[in-house]
mmCIF file of the C-alpha atoms, coordinates in Angstrom:
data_MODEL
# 
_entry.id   MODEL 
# 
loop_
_atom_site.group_PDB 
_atom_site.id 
_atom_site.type_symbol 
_atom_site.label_atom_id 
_atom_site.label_alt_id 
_atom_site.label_comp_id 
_atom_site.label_asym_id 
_atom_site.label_entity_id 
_atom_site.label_seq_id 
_atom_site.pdbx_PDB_ins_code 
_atom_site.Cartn_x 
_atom_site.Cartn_y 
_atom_site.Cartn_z 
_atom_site.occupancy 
_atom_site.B_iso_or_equiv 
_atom_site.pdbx_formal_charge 
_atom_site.auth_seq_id 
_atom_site.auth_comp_id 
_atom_site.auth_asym_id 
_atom_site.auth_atom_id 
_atom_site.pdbx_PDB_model_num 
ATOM 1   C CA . UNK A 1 1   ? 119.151 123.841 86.362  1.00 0.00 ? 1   UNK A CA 1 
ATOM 2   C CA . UNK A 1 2   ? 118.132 121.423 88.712  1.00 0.00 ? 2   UNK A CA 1 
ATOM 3   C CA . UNK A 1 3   ? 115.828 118.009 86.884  1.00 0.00 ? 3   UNK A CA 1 
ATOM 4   C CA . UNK A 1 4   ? 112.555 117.993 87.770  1.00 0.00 ? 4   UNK A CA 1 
ATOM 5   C CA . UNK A 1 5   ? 111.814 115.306 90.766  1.00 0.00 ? 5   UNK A CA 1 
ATOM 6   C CA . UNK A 1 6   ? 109.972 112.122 89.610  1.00 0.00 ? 6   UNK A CA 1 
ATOM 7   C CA . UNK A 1 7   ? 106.205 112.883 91.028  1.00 0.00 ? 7   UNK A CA 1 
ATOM 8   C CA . UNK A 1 8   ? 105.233 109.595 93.055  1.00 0.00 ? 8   UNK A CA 1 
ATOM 9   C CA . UNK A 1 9   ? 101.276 108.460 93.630  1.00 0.00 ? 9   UNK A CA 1 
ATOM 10  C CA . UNK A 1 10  ? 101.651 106.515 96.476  1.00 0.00 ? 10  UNK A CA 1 
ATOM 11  C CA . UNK A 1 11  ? 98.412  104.067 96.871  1.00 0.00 ? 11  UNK A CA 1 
ATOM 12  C CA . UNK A 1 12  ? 98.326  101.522 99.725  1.00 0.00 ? 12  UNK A CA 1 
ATOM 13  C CA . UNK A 1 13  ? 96.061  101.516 102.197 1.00 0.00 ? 13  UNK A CA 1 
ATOM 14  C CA . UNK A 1 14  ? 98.163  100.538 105.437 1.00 0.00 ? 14  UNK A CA 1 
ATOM 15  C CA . UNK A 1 15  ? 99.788  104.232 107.090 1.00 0.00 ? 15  UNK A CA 1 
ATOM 16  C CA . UNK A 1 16  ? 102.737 101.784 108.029 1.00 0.00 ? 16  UNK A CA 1 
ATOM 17  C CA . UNK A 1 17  ? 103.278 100.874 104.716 1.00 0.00 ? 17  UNK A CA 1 
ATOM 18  C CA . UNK A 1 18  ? 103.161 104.284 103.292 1.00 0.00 ? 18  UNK A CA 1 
ATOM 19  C CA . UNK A 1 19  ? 105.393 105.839 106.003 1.00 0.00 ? 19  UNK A CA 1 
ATOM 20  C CA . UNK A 1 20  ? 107.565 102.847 105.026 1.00 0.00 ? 20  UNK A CA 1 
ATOM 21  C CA . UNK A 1 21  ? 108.335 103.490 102.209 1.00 0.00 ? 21  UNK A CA 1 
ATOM 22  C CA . UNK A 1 22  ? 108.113 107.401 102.256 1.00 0.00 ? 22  UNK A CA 1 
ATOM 23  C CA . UNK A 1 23  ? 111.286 106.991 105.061 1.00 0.00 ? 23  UNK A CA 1 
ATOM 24  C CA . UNK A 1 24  ? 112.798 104.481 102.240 1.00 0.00 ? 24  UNK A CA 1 
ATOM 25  C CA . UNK A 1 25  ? 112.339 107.151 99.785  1.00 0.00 ? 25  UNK A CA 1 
ATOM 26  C CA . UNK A 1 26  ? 113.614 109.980 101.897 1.00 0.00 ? 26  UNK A CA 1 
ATOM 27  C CA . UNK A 1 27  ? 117.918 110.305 101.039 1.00 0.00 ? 27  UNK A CA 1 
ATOM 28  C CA . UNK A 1 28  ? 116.957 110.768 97.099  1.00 0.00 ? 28  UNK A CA 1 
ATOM 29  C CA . UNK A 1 29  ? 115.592 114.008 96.687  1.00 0.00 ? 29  UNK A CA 1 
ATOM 30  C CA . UNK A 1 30  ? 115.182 113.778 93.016  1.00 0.00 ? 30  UNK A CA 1 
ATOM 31  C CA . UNK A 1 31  ? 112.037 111.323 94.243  1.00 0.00 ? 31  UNK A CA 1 
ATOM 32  C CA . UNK A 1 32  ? 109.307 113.213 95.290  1.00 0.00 ? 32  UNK A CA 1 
ATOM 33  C CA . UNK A 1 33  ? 105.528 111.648 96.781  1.00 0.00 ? 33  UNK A CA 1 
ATOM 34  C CA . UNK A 1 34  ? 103.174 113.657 95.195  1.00 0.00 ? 34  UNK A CA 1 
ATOM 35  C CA . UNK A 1 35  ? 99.892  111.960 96.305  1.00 0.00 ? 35  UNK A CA 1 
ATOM 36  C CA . UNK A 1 36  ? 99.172  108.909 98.624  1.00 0.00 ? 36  UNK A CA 1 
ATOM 37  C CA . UNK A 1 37  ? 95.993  107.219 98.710  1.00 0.00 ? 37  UNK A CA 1 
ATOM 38  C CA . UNK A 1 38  ? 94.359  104.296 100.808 1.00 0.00 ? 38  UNK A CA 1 
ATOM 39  C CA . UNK A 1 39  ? 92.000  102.844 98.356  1.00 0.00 ? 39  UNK A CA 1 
ATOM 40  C CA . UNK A 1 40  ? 91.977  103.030 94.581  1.00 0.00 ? 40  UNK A CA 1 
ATOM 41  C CA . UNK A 1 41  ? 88.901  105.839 94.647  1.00 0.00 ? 41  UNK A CA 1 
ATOM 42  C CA . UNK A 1 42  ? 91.177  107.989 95.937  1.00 0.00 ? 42  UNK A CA 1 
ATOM 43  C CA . UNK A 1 43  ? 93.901  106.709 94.002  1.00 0.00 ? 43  UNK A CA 1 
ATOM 44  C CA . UNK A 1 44  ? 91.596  107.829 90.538  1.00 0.00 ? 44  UNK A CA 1 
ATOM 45  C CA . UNK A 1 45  ? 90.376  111.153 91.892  1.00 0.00 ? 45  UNK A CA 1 
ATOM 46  C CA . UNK A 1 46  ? 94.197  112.406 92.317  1.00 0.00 ? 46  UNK A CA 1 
ATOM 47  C CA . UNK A 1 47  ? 95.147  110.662 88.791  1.00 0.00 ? 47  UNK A CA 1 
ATOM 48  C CA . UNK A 1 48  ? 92.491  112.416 87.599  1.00 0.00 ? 48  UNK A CA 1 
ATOM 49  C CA . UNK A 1 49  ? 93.511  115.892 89.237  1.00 0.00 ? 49  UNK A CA 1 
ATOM 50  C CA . UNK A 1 50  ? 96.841  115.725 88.478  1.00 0.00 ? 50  UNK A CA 1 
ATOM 51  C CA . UNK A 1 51  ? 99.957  113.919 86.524  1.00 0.00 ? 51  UNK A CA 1 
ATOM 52  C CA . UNK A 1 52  ? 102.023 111.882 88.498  1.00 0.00 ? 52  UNK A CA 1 
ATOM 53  C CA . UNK A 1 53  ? 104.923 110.270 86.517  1.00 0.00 ? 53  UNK A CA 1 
ATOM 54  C CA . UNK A 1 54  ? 105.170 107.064 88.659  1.00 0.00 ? 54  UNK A CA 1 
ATOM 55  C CA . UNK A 1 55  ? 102.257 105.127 90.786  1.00 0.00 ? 55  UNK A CA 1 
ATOM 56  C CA . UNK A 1 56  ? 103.492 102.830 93.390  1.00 0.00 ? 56  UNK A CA 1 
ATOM 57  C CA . UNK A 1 57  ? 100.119 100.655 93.418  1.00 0.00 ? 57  UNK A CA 1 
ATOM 58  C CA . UNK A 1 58  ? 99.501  97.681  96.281  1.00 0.00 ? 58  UNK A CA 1 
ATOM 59  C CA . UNK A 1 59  ? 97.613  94.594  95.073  1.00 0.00 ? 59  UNK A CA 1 
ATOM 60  C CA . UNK A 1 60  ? 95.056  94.434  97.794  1.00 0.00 ? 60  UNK A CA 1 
ATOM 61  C CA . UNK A 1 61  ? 92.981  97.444  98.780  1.00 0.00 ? 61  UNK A CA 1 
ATOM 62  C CA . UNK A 1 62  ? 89.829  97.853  100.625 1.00 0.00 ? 62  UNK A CA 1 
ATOM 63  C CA . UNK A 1 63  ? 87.554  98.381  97.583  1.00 0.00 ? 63  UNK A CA 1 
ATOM 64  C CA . UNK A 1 64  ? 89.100  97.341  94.565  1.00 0.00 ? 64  UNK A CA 1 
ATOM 65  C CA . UNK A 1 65  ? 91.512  95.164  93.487  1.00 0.00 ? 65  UNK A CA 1 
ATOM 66  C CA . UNK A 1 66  ? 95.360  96.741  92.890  1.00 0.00 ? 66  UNK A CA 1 
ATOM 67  C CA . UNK A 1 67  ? 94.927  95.073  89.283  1.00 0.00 ? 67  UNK A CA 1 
ATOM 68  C CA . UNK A 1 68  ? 91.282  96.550  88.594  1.00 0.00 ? 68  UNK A CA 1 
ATOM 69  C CA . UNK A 1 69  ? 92.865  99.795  89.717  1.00 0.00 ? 69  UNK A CA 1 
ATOM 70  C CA . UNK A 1 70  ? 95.917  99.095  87.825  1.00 0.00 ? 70  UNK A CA 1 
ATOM 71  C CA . UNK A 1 71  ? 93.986  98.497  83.983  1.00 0.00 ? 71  UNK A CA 1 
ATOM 72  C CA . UNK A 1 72  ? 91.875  101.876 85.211  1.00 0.00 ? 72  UNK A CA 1 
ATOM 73  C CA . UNK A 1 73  ? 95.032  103.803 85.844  1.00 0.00 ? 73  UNK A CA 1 
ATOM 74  C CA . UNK A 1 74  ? 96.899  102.482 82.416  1.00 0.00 ? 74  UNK A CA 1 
ATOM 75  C CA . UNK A 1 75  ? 94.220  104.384 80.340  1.00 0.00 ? 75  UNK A CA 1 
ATOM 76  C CA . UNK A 1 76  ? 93.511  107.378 82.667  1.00 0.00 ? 76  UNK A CA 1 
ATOM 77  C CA . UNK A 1 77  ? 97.216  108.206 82.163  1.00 0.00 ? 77  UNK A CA 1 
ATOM 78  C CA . UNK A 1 78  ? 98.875  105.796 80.228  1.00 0.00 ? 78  UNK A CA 1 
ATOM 79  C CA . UNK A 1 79  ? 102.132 107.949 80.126  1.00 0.00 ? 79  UNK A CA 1 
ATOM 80  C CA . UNK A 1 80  ? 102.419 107.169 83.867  1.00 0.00 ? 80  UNK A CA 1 
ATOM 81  C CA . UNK A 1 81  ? 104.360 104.186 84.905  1.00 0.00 ? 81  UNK A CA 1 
ATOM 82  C CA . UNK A 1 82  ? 102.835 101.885 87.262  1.00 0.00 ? 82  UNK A CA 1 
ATOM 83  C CA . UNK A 1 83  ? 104.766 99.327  89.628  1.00 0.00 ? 83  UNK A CA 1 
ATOM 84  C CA . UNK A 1 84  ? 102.719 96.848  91.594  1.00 0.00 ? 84  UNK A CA 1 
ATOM 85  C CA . UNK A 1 85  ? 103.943 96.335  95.084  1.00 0.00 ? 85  UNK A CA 1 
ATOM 86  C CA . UNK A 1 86  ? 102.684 93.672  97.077  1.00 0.00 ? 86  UNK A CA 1 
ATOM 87  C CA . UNK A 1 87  ? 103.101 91.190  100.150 1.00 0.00 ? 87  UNK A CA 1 
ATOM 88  C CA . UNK A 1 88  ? 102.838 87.895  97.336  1.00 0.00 ? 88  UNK A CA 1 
ATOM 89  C CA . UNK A 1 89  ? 105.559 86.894  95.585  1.00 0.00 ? 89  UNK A CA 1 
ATOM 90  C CA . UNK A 1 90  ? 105.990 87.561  92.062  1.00 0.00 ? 90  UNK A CA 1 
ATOM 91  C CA . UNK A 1 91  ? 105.097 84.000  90.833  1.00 0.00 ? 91  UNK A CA 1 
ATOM 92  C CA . UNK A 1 92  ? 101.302 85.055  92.076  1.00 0.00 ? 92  UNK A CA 1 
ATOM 93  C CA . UNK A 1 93  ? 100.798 87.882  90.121  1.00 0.00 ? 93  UNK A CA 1 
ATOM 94  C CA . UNK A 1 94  ? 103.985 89.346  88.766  1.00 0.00 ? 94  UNK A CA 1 
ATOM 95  C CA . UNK A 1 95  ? 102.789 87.854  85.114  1.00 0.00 ? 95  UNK A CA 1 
ATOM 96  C CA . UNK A 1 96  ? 99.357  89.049  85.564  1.00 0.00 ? 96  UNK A CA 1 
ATOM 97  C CA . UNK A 1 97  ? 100.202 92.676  86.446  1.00 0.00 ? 97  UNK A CA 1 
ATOM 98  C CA . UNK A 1 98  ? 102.785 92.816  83.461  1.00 0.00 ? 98  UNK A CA 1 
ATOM 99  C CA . UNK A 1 99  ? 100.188 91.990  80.964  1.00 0.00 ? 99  UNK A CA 1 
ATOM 100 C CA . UNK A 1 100 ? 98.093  94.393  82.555  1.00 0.00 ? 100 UNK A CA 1 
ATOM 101 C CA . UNK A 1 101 ? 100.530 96.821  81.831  1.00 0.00 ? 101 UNK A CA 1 
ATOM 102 C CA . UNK A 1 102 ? 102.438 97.623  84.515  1.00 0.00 ? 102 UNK A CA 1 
ATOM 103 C CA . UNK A 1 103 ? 106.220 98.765  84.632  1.00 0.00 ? 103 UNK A CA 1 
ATOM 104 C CA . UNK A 1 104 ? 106.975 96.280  86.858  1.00 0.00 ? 104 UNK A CA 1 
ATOM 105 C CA . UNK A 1 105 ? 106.453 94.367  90.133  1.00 0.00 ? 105 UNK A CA 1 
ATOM 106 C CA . UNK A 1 106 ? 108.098 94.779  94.034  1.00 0.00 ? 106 UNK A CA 1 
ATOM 107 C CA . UNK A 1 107 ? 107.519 92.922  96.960  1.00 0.00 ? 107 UNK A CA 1 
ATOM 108 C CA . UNK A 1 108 ? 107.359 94.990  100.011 1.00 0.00 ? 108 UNK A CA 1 
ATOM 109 C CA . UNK A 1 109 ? 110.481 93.463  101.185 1.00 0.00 ? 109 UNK A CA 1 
ATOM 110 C CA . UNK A 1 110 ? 112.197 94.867  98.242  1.00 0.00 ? 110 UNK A CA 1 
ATOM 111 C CA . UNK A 1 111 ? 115.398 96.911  99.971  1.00 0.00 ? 111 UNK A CA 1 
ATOM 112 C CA . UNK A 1 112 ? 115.469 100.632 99.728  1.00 0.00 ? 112 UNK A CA 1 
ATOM 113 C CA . UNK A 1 113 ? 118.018 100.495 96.723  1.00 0.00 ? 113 UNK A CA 1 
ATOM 114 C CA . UNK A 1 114 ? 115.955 98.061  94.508  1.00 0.00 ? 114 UNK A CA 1 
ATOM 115 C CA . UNK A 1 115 ? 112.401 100.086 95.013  1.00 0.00 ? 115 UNK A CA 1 
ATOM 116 C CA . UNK A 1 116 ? 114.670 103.627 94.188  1.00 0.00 ? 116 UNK A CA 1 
ATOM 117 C CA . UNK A 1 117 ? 116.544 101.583 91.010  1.00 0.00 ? 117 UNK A CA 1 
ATOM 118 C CA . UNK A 1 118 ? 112.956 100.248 89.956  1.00 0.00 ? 118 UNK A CA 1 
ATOM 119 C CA . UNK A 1 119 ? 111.159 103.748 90.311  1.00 0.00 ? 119 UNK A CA 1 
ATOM 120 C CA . UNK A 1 120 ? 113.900 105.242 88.417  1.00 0.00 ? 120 UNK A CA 1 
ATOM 121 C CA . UNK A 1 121 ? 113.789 103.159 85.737  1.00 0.00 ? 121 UNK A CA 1 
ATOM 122 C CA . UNK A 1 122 ? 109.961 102.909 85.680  1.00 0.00 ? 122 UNK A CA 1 
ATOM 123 C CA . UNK A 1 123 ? 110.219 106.560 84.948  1.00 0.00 ? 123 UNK A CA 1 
ATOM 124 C CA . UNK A 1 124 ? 112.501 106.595 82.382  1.00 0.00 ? 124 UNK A CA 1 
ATOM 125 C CA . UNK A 1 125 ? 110.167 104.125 80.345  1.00 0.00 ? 125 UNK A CA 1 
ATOM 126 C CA . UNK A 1 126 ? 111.789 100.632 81.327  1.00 0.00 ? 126 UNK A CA 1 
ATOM 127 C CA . UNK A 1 127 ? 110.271 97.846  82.457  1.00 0.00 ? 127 UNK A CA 1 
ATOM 128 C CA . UNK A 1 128 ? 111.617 95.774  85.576  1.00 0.00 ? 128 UNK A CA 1 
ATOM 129 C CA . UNK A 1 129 ? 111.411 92.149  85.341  1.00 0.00 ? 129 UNK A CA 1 
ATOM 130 C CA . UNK A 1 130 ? 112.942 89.634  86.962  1.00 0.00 ? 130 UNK A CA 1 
ATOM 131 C CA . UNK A 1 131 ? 114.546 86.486  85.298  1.00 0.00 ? 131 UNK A CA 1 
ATOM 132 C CA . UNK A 1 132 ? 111.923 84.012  86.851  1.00 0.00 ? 132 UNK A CA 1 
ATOM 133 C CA . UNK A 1 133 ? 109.184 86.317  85.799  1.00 0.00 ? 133 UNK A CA 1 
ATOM 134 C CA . UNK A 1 134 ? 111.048 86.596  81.845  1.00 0.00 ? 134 UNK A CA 1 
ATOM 135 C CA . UNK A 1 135 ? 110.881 82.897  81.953  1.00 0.00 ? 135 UNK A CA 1 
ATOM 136 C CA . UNK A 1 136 ? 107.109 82.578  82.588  1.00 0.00 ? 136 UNK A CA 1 
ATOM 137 C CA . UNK A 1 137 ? 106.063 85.101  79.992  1.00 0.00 ? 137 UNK A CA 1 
ATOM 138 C CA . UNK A 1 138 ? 108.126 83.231  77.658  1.00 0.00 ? 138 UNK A CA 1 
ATOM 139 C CA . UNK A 1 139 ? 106.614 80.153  78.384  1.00 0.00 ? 139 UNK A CA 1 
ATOM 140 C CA . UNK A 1 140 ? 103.058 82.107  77.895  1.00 0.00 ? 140 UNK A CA 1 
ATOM 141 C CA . UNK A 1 141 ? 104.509 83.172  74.636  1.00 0.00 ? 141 UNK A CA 1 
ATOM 142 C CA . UNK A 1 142 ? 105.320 79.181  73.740  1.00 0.00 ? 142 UNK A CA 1 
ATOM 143 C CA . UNK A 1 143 ? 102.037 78.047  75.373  1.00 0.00 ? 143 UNK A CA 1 
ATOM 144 C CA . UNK A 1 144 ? 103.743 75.686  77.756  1.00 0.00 ? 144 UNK A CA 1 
ATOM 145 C CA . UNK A 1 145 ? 105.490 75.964  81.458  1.00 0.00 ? 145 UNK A CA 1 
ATOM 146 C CA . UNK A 1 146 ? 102.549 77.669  82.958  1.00 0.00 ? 146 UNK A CA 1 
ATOM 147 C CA . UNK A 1 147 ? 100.872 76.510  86.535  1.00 0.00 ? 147 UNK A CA 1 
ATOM 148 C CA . UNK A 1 148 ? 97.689  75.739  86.573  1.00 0.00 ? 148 UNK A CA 1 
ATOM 149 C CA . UNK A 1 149 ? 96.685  78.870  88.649  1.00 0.00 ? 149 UNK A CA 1 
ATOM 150 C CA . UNK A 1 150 ? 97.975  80.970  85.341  1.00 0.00 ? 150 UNK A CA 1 
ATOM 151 C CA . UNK A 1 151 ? 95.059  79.982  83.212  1.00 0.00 ? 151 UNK A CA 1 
ATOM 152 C CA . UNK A 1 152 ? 92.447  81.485  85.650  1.00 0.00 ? 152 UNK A CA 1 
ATOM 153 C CA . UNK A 1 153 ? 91.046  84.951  85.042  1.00 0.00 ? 153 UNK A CA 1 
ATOM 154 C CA . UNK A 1 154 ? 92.369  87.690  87.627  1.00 0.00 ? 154 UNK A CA 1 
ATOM 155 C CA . UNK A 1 155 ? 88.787  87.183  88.788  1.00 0.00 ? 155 UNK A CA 1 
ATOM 156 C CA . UNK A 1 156 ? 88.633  83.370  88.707  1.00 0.00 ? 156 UNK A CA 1 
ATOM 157 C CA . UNK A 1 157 ? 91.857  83.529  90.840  1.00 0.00 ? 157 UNK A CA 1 
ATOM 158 C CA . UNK A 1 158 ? 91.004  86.433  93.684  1.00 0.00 ? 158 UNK A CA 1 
ATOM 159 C CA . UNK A 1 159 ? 87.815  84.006  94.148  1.00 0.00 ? 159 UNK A CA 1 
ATOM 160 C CA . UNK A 1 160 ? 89.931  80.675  94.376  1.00 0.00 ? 160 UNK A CA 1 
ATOM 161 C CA . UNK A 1 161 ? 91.989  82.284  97.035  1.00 0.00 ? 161 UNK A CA 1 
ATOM 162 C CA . UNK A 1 162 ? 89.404  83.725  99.181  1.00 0.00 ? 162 UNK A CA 1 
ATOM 163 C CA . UNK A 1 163 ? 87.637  79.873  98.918  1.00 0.00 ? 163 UNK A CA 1 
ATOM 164 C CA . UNK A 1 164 ? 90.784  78.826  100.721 1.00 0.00 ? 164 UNK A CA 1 
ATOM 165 C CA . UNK A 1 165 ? 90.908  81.398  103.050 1.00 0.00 ? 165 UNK A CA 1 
ATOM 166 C CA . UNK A 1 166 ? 87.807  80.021  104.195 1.00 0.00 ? 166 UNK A CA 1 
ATOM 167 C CA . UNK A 1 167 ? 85.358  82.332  103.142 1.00 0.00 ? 167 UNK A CA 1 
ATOM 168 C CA . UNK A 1 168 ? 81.575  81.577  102.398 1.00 0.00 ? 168 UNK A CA 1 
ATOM 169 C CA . UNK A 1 169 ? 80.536  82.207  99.020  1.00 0.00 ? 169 UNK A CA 1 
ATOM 170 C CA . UNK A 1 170 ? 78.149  84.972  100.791 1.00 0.00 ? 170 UNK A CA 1 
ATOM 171 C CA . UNK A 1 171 ? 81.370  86.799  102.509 1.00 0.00 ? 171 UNK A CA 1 
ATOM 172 C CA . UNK A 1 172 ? 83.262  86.714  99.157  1.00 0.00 ? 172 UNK A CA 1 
ATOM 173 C CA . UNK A 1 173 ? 80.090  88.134  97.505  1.00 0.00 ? 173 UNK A CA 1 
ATOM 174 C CA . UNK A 1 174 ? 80.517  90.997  99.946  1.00 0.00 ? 174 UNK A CA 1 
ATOM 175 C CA . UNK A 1 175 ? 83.710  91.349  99.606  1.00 0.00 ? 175 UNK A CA 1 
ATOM 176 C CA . UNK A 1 176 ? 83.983  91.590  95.838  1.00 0.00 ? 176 UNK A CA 1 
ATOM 177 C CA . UNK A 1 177 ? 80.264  93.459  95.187  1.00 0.00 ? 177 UNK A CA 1 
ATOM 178 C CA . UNK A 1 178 ? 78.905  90.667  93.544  1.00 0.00 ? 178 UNK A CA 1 
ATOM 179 C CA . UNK A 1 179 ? 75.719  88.739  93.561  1.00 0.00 ? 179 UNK A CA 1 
ATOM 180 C CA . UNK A 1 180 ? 76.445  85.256  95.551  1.00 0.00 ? 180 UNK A CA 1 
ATOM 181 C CA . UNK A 1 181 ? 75.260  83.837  92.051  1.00 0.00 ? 181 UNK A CA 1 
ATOM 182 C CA . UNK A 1 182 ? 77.977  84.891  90.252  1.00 0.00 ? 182 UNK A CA 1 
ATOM 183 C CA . UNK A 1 183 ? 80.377  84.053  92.758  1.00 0.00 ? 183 UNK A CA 1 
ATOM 184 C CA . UNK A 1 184 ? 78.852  80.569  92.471  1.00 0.00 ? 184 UNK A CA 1 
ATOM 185 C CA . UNK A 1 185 ? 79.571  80.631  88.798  1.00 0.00 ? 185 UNK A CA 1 
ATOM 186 C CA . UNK A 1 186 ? 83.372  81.778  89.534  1.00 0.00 ? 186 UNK A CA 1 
ATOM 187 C CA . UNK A 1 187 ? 83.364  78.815  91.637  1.00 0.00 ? 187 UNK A CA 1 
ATOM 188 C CA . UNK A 1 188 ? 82.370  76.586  89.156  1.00 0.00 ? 188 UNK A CA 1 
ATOM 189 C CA . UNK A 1 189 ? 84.839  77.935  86.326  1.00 0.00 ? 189 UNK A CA 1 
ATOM 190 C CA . UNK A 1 190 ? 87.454  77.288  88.532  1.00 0.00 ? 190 UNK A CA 1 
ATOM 191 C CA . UNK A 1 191 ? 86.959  73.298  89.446  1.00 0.00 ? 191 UNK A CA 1 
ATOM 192 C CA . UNK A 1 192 ? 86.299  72.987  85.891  1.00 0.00 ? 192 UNK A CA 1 
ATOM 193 C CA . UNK A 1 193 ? 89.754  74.397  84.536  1.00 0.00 ? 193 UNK A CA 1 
ATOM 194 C CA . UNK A 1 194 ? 91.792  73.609  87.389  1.00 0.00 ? 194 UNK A CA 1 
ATOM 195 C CA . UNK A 1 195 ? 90.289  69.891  87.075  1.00 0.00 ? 195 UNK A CA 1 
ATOM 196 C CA . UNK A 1 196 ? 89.300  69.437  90.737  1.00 0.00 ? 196 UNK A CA 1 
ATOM 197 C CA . UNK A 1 197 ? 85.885  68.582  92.921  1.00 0.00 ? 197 UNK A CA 1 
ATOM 198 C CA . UNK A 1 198 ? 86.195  70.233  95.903  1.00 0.00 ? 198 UNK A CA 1 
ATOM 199 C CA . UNK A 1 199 ? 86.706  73.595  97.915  1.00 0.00 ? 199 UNK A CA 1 
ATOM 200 C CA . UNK A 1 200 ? 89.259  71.392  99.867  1.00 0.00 ? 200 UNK A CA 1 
ATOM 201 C CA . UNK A 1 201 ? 91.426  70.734  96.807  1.00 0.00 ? 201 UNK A CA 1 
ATOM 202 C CA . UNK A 1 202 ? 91.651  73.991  95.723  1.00 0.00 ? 202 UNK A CA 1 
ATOM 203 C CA . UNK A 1 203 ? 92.926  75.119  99.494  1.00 0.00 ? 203 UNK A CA 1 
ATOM 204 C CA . UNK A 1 204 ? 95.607  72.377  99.174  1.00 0.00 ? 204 UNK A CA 1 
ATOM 205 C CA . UNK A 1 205 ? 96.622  73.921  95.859  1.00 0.00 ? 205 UNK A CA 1 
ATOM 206 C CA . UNK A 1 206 ? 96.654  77.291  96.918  1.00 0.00 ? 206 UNK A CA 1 
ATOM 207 C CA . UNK A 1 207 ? 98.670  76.947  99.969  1.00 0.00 ? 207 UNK A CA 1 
ATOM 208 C CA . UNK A 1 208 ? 100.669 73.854  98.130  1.00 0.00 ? 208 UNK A CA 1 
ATOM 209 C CA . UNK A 1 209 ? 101.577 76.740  95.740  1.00 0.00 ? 209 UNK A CA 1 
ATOM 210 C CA . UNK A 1 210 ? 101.996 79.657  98.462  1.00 0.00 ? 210 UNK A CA 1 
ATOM 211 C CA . UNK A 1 211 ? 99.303  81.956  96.711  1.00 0.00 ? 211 UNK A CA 1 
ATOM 212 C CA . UNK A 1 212 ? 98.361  82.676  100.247 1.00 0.00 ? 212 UNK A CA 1 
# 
């Protein structure tokens, strides 16, 4: 008898992307997408409807945040494995996502062979880390060897970023349904624990250190 074929929730919320990967996924039949979504309501109703054994989440979706989704998903179904694929390099949020609980992180120029191996062993209950990103969580563990950046809340940093993107606190209040109060307050925690003045040294920081 035949294994049953790993069930795939597919969230992202670019049709490119998901056809992408879908044609990536196509020569292994033993992978099977289940359920694609384009923004992390969706992405909850189908978790909710039905068990999916691996989630194939992007960080950056139209309404939520791929890590607020991600901490949502790991107690809906915390039996499903959840990899974090994303346009950022792992030193961004690689860490972050791990401690959220995630299986593991991809970038979305990850070959065809390295997304299969990872979804494979996501399934099987492994976790796929890189060396670089083994090094940083040991240095969490020792308290030293983090960046700056690492110290900010997953809130704290999505505002930091969108600062140097060049958006108004207004637009990033928008953006992240919040009052522009609070984002005023993000702002604030963030010049005080990255030790800076200015909206322009955070954007030298941020694109110094490629979060962008």
């Amino acid at each position: 008898m035949a294994a049953k074929p790993i069930r795939i929730l597919l969230v992202d919320d670019h049709a490119m992307v998901r056809n992408g990967i879908r044609l990536m996924l196509a020569n292994d039949p033993d992978l099977q997408i289940a359920g694609e979504a384009e923004n992390a309501r969706q992405a909850v109703t189908m978790a909710q409807a039905q068990a999916f054994d691996v989630a194939l989440v992007d960080i950056s979706l139209p309404d939520r945040s791929g890590l607020d989704l991600l901490k949502q998903l790991v107690e809906l179904r915390p039996k499903m494995a959840i990899l974090i694929i994303s346009m950022y390099s792992e030193e961004v949020y690689a860490v972050r996502a791990l401690k959220h609980g995630a299986a593991g992180y991809l970038t979305k120029d990850s070959s065809a062979a390295a997304m299969v191996a990872a979804i494979r062993k996501a399934a099987a209950g492994g976790k796929i880390v890189s060396h670089a990103t083994a090094q940083k969580l040991a240095g969490m563990i020792g308290g030293d060897g983090l960046a700056a950046h690492e110290h900010l809340s997953d809130r704290e940093l999505e505002v930091m970023k969108l600062i140097a993107a060049g958006e108004s606190l207004v637009g990033i209040a928008d953006r992240l349904h919040l009052s522009p109060s609070t984002v005023t307050t993000y702002r604030t925690r963030v010049l005080e624990k990255m030790n800076m003045k200015s909206n322009a040294e955070l954007t030298r920081y941020v694109f110094g250190n490629k979060l962008l």
